[in-house]
N, CA and C atoms as a LAMMPS dump frame, in Angstrom:
ITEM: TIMESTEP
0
ITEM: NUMBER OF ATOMS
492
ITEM: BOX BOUNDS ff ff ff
-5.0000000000000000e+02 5.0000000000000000e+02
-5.0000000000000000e+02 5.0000000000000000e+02
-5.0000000000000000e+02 5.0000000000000000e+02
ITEM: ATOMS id mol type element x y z
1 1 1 N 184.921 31.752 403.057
2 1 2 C 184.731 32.43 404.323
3 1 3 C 185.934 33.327 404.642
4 2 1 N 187.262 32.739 404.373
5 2 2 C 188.396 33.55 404.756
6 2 3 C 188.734 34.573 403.649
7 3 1 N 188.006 34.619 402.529
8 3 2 C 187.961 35.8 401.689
9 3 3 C 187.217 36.85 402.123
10 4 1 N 185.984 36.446 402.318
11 4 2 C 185.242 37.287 402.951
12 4 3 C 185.735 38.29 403.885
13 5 1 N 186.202 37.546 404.64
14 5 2 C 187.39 38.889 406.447
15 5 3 C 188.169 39.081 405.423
16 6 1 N 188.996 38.435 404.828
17 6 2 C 190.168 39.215 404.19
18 6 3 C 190.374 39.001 402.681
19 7 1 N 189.684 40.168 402.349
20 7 2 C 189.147 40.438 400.924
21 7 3 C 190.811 40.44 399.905
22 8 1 N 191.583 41.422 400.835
23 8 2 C 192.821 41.782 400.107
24 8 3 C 194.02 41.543 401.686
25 9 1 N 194.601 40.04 401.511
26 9 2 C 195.251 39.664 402.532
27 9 3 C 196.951 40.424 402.548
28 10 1 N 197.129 40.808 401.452
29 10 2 C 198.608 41.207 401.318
30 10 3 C 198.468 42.802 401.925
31 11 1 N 197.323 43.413 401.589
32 11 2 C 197.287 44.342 401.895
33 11 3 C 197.025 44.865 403.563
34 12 1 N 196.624 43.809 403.82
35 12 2 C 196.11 43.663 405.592
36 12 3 C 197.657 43.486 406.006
37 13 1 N 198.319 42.229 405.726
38 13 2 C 199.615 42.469 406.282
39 13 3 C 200.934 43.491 405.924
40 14 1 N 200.755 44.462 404.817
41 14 2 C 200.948 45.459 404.52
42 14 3 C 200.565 46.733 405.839
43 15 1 N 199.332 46.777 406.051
44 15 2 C 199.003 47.568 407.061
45 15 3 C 199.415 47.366 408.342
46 16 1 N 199.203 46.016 408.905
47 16 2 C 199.881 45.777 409.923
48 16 3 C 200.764 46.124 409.839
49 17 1 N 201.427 46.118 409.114
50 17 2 C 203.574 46.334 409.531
51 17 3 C 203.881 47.743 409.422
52 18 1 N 203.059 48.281 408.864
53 18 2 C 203.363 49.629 408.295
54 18 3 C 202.515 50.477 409.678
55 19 1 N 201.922 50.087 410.013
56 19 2 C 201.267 50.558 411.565
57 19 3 C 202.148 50.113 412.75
58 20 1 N 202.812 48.834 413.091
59 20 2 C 203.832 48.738 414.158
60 20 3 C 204.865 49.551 413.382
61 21 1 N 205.292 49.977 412.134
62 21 2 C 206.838 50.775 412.213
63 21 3 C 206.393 52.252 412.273
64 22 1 N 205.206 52.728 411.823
65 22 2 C 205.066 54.387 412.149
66 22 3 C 205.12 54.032 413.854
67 23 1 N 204.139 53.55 414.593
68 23 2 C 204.302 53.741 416.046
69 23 3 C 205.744 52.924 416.621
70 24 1 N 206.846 52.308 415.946
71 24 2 C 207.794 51.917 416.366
72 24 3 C 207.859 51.029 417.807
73 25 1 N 206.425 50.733 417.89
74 25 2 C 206.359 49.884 419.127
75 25 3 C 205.588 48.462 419.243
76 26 1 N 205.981 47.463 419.547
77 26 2 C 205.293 46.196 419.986
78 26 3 C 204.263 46.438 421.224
79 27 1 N 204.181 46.927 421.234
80 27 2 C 202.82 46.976 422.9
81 27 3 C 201.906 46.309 422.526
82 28 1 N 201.258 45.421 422.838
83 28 2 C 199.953 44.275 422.528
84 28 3 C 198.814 46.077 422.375
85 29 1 N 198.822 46.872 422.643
86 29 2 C 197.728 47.764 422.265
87 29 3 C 197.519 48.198 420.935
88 30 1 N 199.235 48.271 420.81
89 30 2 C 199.308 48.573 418.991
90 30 3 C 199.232 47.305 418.189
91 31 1 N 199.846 46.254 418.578
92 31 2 C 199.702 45.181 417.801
93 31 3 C 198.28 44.521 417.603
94 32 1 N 197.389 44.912 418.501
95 32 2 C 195.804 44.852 417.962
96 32 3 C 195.261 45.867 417.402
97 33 1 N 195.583 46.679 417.731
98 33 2 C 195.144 47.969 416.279
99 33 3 C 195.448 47.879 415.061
100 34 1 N 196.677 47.156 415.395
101 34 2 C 197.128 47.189 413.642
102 34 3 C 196.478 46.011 413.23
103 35 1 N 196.123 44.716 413.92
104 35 2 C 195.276 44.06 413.178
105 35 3 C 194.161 43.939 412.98
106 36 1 N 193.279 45.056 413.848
107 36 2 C 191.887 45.852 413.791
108 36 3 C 192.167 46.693 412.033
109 37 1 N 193.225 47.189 412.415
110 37 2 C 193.39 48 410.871
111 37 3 C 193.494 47.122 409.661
112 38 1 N 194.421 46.356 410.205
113 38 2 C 194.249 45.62 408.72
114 38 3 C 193.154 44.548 408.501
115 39 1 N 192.554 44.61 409.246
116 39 2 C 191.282 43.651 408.684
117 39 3 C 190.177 44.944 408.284
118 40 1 N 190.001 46.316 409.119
119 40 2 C 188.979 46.809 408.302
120 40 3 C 189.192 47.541 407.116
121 41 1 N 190.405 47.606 407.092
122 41 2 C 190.58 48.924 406.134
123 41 3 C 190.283 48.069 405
124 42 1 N 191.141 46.989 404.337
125 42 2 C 190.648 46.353 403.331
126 42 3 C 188.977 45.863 402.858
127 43 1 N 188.471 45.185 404.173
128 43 2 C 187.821 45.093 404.238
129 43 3 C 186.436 46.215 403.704
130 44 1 N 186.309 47.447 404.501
131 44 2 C 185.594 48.131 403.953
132 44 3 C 186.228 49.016 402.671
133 45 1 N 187.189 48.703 402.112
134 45 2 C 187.723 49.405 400.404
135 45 3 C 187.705 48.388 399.319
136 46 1 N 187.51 47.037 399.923
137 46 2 C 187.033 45.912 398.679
138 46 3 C 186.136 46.35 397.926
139 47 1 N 184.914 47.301 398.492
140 47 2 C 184.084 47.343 397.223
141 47 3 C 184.337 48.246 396.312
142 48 1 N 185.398 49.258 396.589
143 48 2 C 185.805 49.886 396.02
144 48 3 C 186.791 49.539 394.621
145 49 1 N 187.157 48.443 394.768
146 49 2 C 188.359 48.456 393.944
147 49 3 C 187.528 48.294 392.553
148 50 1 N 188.459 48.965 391.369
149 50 2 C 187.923 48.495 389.561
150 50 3 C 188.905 46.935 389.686
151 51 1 N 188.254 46.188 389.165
152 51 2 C 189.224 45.065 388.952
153 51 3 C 189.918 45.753 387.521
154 52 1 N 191.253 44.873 387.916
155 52 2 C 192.056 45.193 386.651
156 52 3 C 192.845 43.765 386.475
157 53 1 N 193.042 43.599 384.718
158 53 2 C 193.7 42.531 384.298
159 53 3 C 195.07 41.912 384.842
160 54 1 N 194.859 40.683 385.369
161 54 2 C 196.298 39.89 385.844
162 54 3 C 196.904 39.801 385.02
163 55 1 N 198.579 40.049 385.55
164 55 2 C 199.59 39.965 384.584
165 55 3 C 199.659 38.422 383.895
166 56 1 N 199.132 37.952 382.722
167 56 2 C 198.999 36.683 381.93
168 56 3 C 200.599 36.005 382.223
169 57 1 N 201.639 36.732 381.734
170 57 2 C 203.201 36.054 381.346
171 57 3 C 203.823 36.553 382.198
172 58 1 N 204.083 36.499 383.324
173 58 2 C 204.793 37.01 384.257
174 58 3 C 206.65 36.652 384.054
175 59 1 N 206.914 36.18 383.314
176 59 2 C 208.278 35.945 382.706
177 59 3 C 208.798 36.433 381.795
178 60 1 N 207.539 37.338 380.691
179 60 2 C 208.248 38.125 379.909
180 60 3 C 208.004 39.676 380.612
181 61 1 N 207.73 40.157 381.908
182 61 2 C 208.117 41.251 382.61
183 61 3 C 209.288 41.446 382.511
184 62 1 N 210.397 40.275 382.892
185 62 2 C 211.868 40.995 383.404
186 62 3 C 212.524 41.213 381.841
187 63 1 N 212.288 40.586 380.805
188 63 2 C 213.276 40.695 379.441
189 63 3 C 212.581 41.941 379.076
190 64 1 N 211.259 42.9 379.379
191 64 2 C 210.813 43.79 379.466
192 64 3 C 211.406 45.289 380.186
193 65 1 N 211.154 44.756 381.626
194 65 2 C 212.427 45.902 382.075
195 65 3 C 213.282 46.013 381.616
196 66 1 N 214.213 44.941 381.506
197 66 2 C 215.813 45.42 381.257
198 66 3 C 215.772 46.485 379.782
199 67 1 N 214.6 45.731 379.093
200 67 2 C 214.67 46.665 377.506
201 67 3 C 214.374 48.277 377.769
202 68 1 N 213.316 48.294 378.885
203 68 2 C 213.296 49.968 379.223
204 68 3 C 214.538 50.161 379.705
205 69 1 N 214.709 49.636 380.824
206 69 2 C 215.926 50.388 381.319
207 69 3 C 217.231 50.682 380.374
208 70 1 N 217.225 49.694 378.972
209 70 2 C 218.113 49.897 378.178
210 70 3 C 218.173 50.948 377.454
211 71 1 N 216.854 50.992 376.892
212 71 2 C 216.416 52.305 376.182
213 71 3 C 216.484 53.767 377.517
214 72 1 N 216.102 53.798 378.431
215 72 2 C 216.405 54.763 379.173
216 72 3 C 217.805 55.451 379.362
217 73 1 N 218.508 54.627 379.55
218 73 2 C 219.876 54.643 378.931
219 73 3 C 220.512 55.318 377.777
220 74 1 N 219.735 54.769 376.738
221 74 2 C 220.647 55.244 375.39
222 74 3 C 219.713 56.682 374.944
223 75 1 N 218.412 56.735 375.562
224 75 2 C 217.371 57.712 375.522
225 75 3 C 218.217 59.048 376.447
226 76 1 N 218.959 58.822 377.203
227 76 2 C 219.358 60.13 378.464
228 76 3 C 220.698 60.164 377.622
229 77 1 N 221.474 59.236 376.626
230 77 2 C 222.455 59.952 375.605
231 77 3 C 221.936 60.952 374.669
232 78 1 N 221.213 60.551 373.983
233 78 2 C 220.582 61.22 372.637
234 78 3 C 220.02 62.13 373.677
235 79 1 N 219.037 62.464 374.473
236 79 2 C 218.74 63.768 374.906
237 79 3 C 220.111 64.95 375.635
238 80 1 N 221.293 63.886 375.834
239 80 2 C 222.311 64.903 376.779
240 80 3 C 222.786 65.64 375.202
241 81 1 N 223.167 64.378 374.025
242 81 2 C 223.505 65.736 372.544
243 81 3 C 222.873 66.367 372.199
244 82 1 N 221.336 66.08 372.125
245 82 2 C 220.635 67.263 371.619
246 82 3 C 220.654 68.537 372.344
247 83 1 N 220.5 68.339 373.662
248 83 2 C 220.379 69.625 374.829
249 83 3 C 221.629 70.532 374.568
250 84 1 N 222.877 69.787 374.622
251 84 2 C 223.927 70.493 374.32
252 84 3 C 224.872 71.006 372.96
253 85 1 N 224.006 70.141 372.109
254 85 2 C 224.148 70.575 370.662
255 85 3 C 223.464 72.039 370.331
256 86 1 N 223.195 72.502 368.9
257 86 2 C 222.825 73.844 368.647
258 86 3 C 221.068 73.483 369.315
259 87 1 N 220.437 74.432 369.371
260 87 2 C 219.186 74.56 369.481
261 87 3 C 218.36 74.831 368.914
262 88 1 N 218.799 74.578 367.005
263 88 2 C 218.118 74.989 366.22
264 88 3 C 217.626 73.251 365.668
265 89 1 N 218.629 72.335 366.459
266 89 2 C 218.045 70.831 366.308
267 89 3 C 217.354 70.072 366.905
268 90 1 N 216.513 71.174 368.087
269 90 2 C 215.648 70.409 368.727
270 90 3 C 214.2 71.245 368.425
271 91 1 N 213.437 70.104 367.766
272 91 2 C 212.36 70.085 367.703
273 91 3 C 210.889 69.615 368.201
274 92 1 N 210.651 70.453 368.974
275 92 2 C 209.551 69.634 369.996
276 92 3 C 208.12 69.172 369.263
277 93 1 N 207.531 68.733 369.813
278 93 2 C 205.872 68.26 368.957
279 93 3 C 205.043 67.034 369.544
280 94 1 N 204.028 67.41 369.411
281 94 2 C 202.909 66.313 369.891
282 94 3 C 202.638 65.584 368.844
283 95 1 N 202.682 63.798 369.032
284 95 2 C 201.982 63.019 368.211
285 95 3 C 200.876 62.298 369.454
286 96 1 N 200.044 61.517 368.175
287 96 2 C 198.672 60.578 368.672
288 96 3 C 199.172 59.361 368.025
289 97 1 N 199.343 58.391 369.626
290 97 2 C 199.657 57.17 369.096
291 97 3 C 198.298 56.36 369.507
292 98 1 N 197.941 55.74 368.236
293 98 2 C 196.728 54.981 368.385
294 98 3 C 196.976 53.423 369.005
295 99 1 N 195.841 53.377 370.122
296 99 2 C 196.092 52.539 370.945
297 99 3 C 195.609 50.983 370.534
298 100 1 N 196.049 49.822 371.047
299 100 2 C 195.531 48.853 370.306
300 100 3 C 194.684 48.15 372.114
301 101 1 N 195.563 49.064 373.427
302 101 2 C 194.972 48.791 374.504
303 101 3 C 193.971 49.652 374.908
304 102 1 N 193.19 48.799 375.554
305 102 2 C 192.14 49.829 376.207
306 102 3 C 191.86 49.472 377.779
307 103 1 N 192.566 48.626 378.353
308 103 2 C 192.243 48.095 379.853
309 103 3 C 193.325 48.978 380.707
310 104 1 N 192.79 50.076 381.944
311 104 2 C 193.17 50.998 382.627
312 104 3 C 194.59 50.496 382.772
313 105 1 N 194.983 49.697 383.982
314 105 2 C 196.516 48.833 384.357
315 105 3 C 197.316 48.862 382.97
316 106 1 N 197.152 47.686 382.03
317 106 2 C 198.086 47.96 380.751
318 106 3 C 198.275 49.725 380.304
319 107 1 N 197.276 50.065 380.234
320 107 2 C 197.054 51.671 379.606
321 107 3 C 198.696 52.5 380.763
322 108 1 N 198.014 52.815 381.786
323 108 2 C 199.441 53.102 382.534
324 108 3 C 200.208 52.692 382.592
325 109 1 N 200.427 51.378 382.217
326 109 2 C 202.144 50.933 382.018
327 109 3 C 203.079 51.548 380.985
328 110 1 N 201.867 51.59 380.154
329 110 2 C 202.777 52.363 378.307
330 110 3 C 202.841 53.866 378.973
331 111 1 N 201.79 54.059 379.352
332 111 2 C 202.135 55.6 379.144
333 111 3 C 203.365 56.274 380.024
334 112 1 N 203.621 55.235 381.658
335 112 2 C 204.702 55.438 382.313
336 112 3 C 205.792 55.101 381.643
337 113 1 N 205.77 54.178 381.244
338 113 2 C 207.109 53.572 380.196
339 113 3 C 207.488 54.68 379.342
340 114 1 N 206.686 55.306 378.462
341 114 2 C 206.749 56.462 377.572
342 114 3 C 207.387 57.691 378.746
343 115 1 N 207.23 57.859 379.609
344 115 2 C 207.298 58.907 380.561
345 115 3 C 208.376 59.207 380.803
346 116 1 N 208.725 57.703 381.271
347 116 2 C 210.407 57.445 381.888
348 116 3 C 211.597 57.497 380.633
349 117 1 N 210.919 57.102 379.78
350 117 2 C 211.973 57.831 378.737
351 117 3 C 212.111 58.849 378.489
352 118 1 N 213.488 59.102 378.328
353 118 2 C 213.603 60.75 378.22
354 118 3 C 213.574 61.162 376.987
355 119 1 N 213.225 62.55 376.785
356 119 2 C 212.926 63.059 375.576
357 119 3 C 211.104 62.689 374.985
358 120 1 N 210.446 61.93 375.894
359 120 2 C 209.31 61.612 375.495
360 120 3 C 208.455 61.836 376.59
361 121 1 N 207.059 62.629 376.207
362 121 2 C 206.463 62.332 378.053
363 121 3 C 204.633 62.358 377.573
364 122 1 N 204.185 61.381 377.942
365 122 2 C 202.742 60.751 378.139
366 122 3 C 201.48 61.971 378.647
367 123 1 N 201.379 62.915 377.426
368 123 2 C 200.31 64.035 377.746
369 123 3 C 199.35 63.56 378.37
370 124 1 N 197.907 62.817 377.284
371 124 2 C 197.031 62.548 377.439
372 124 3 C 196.677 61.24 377.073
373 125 1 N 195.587 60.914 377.401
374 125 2 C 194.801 59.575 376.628
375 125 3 C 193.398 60.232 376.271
376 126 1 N 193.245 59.674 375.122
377 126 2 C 191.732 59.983 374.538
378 126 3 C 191.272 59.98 375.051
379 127 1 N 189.36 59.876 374.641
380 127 2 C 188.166 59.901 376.148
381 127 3 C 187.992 58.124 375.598
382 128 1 N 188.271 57.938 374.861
383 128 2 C 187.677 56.568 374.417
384 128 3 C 188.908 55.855 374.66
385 129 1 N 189.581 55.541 375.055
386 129 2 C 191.314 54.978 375.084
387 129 3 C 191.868 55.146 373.717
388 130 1 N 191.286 55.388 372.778
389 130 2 C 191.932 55.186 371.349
390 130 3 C 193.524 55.964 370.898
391 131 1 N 193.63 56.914 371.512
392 131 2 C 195.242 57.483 371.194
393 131 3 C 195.92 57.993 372.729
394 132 1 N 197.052 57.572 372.941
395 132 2 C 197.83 58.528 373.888
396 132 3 C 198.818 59.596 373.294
397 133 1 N 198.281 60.687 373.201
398 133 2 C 198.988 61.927 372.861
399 133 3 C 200.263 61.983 373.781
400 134 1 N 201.479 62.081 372.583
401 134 2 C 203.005 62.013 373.469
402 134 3 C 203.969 63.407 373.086
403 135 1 N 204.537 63.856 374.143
404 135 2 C 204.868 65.032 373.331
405 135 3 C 206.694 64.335 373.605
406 136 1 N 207.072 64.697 372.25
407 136 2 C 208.587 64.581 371.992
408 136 3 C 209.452 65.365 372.145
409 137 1 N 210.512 65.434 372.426
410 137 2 C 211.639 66.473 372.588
411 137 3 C 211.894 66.847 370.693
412 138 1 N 211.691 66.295 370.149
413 138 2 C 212.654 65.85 368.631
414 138 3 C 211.587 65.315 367.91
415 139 1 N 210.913 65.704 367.38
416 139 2 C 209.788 64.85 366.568
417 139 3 C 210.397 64.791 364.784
418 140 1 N 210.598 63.407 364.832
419 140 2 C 211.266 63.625 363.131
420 140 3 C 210.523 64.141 361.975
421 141 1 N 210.959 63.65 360.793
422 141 2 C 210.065 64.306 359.834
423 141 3 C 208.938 63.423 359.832
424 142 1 N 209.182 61.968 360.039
425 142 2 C 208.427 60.88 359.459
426 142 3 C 207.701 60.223 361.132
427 143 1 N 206.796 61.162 361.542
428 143 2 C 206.095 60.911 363.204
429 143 3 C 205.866 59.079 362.865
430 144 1 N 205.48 58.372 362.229
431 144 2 C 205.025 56.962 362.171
432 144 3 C 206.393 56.551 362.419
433 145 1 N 207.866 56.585 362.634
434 145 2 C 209.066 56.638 362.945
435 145 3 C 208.609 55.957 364.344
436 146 1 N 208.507 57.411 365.128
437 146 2 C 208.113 56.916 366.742
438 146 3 C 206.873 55.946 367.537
439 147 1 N 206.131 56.482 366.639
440 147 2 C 204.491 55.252 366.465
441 147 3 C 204.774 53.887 366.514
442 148 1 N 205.559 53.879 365.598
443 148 2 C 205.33 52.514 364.936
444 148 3 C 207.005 51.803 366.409
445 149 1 N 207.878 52.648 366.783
446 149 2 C 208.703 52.042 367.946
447 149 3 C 207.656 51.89 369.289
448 150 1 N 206.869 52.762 369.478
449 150 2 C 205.841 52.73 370.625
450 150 3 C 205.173 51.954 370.502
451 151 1 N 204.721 51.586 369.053
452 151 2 C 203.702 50.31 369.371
453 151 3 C 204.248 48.67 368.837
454 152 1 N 205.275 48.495 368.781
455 152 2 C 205.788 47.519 368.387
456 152 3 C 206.883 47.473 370.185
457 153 1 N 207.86 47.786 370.26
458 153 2 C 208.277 47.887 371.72
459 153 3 C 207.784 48.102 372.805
460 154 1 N 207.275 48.642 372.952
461 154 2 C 206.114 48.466 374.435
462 154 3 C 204.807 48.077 374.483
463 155 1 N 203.881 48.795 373.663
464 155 2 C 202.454 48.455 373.69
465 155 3 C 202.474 46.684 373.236
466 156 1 N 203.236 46.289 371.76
467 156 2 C 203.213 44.857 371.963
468 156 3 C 203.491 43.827 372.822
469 157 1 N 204.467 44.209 373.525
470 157 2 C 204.985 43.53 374.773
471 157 3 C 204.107 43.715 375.922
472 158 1 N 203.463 44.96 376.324
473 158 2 C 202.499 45.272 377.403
474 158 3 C 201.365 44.798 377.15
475 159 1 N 200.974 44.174 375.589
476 159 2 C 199.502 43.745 375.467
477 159 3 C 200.158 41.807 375.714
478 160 1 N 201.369 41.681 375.297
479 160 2 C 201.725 40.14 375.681
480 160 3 C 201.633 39.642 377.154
481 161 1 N 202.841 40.698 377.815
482 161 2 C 202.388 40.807 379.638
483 161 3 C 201.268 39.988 379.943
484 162 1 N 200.23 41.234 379.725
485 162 2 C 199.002 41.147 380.574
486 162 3 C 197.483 40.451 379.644
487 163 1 N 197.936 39.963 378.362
488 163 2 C 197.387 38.593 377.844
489 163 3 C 195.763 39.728 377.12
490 164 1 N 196.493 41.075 376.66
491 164 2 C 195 41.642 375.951
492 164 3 C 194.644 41.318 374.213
């Protein structure tokens, strides 16, 4: 029954609060609007939502971040030498990394992950999920080089995450 009124409860008290701090006021007029709001708004966008896969391992998230953020790191070195090295050593190019995910949520995690690294940025995804086309700052000679780091460092870990 209490699912029913409140389909998506975090998000109701999300709205509430976020409705008393735009109007910056306690007045019992706003404080029932905002809980008029947050009971319908969820309410009528429940049917809307795609379900998407729960994060399975929620403990291998953080040994996850820190590894992006590590690589982001050593990724914004190697792009500061190349930029400022000659310019006859940067070589740009699109590869197709074939996907082993196909569930929307995981799918955007790699491809943001890919994003936020520098020197790398998340073109497209197939029509079928099967490849995310990545375009490189530096594409080596041997493209299965970067493939095979994309899908062993993130996509394996992002298919462990979220248990695909």
């Amino acid at each position: 029954m209490l699912k029913r009124i409140f389909p998506l409860p975090h998000h109701s008290i999300l709205i509430f609060a976020v409705w008393l701090m735009l109007n910056n006021s306690l007045s019992p007029g706003h404080i029932l609007l905002g809980i008029v709001l947050g009971i319908l708004i969820p309410y009528l966008s429940a049917p809307l939502r795609i379900p998407q896969p729960s994060i399975a391992k929620p403990l291998k998230l953080f040994p996850y971040v820190l590894m992006v953020l590590k690589d982001i790191i050593v990724a914004n070195i190697q792009v500061a030498l190349l930029v400022l090295g000659p310019t006859k050593n940067i070589k740009p190019g699109f590869i197709a990394v074939p996907l082993d995910i196909k569930d929307d949520l995981p799918l955007t995690v790699l491809a943001s992950t890919v994003t936020m690294t520098p020197g790398t940025v998340s073109a497209e995804v197939s029509q079928e999920n099967e490849y995310l086309y990545v375009h490189v700052l530096h594409l080596p000679e041997d493209e299965q080089e970067i493939i095979s780091y994309i899908k062993t460092h993130y996509e394996a870990k992002i298919k462990e995450i979220f248990g695909c």
